[in-house]
C-alpha positions as CSV (number, residue, x, y, z in Angstrom):
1,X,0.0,0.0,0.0
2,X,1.3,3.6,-0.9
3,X,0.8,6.5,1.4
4,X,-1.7,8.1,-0.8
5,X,-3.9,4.8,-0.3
6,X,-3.1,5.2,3.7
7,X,-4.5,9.2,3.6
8,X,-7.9,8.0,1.7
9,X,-8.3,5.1,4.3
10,X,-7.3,7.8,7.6
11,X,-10.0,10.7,6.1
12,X,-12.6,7.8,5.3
13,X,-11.8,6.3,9.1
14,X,-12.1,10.1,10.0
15,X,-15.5,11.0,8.4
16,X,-17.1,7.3,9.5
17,X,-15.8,8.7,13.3
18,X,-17.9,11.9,12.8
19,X,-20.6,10.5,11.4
20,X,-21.3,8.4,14.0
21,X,-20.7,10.9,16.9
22,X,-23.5,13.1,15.6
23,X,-25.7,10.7,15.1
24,X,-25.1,9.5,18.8
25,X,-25.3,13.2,19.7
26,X,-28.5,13.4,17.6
27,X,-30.2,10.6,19.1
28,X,-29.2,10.6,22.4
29,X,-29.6,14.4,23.3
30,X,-32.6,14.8,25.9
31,X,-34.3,18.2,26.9
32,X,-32.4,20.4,28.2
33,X,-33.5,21.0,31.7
34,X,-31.4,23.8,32.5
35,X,-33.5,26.1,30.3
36,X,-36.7,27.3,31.7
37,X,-39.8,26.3,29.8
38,X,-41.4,29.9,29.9
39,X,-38.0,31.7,29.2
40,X,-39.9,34.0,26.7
41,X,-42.5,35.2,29.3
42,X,-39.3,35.8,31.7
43,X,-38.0,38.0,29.3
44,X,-40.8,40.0,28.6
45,X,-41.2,41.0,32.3
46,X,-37.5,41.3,32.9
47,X,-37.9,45.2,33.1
48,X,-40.4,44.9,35.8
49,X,-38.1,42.3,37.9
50,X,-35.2,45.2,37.6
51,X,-37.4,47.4,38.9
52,X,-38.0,45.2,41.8
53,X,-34.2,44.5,42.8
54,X,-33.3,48.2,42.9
55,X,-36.4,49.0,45.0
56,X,-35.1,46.3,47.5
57,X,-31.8,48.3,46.9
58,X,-33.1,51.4,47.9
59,X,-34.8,51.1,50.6
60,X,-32.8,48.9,52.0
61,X,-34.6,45.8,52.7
62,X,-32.4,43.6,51.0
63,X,-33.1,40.5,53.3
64,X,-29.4,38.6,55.0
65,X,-29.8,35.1,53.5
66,X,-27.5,32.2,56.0
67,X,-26.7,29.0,54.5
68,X,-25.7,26.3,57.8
69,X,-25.6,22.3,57.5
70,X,-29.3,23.0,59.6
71,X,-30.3,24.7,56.4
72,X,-31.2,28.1,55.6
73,X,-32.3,30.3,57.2
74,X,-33.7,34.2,55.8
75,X,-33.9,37.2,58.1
76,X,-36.0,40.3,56.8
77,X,-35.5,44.1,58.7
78,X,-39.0,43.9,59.0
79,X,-42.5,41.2,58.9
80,X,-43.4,40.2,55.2
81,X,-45.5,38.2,52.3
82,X,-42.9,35.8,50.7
83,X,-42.9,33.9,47.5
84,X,-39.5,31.7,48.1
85,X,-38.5,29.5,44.1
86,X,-35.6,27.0,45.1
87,X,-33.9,25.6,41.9
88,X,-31.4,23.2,41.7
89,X,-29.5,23.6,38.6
90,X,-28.2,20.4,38.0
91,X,-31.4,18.6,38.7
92,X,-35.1,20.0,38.1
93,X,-36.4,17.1,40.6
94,X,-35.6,18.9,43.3
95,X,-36.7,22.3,42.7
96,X,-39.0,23.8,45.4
97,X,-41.6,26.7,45.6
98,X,-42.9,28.1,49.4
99,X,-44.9,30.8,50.7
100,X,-46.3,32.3,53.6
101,X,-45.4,35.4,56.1
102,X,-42.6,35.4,58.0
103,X,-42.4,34.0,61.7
104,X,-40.7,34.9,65.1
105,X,-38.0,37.5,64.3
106,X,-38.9,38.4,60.8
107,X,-37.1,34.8,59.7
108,X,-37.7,32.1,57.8
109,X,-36.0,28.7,58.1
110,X,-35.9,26.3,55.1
111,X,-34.5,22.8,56.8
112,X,-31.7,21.1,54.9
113,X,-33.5,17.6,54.1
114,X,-35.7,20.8,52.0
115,X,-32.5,22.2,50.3
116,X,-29.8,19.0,49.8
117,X,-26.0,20.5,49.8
118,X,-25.0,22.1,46.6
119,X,-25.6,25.0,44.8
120,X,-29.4,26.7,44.3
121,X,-30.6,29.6,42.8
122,X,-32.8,31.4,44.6
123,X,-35.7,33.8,43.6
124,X,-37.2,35.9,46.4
125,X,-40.4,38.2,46.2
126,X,-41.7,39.4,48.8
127,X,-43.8,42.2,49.8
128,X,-43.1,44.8,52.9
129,X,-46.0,47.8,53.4
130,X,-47.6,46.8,50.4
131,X,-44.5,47.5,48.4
132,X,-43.0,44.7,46.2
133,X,-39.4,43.5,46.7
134,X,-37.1,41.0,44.3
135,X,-34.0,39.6,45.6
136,X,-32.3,36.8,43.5
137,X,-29.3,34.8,45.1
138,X,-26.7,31.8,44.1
139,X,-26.0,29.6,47.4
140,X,-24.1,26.9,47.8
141,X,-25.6,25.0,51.0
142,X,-23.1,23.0,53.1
């Protein structure tokens, strides 16, 4: 065999190799569950959930968020409405939704058999006087 014969065989060997890595990657992709499934209504009220954030910046109500192996725990400056989304990135399964007011010391304690160690994205709103409030955080519970 010459070595032009050896190039044809390495690009056909090369081009078989790709082929059949995406169809592998065609046929075995599932949904992708770190995309939301209403990311187009998210981004049409992104404006108002700005608005939100700096408000919470402003008046400073920006509530201290404490991640502890016990599990979290959120203490507002003063009592509120809350609407607390939990997401685990790596595994939609796991995600979690509460609400309610807050209890004894303006806190609210989310156990840790609630939020399993890793990382979460949280989305707070919450309302204080009437007045809406947004605070989004990354945590990493112990």
């Amino acid at each position: 065999m010459n070595w032009g014969t050896k190039i044809i065989i390495g690009l056909a060997l090369f081009m078989v190799f790709i082929i059949a890595m995406a169809t592998k990657m065609f046929f075995t992709s599932g949904e992708d569950e770190l995309v939301d499934e209403d990311y187009y209504e998210k981004g049409l009220v992104y404006d108002r959930d700005y608005d939100l954030q700096k408000n919470a910046e402003l008046d400073s109500v920006v509530p201290q968020f404490l991640a502890e192996k016990a599990g979290l725990t959120i203490t507002f400056k003063s009592p509120a409405n809350y609407k607390l989304s939990c997401q685990r990135p790596s595994d939609i399964k796991l995600d979690r939704l509460s609400k309610g007011t807050t209890g004894t010391g303006n806190q609210v304690f989310i156990p840790a058999n609630v939020l399993t160690s890793g990382p979460w994205n949280l989305r707070l709103e919450f309302a204080i006087g009437g007045k809406e409030y947004l605070v989004q955080r990354e945590i990493v519970m112990p």
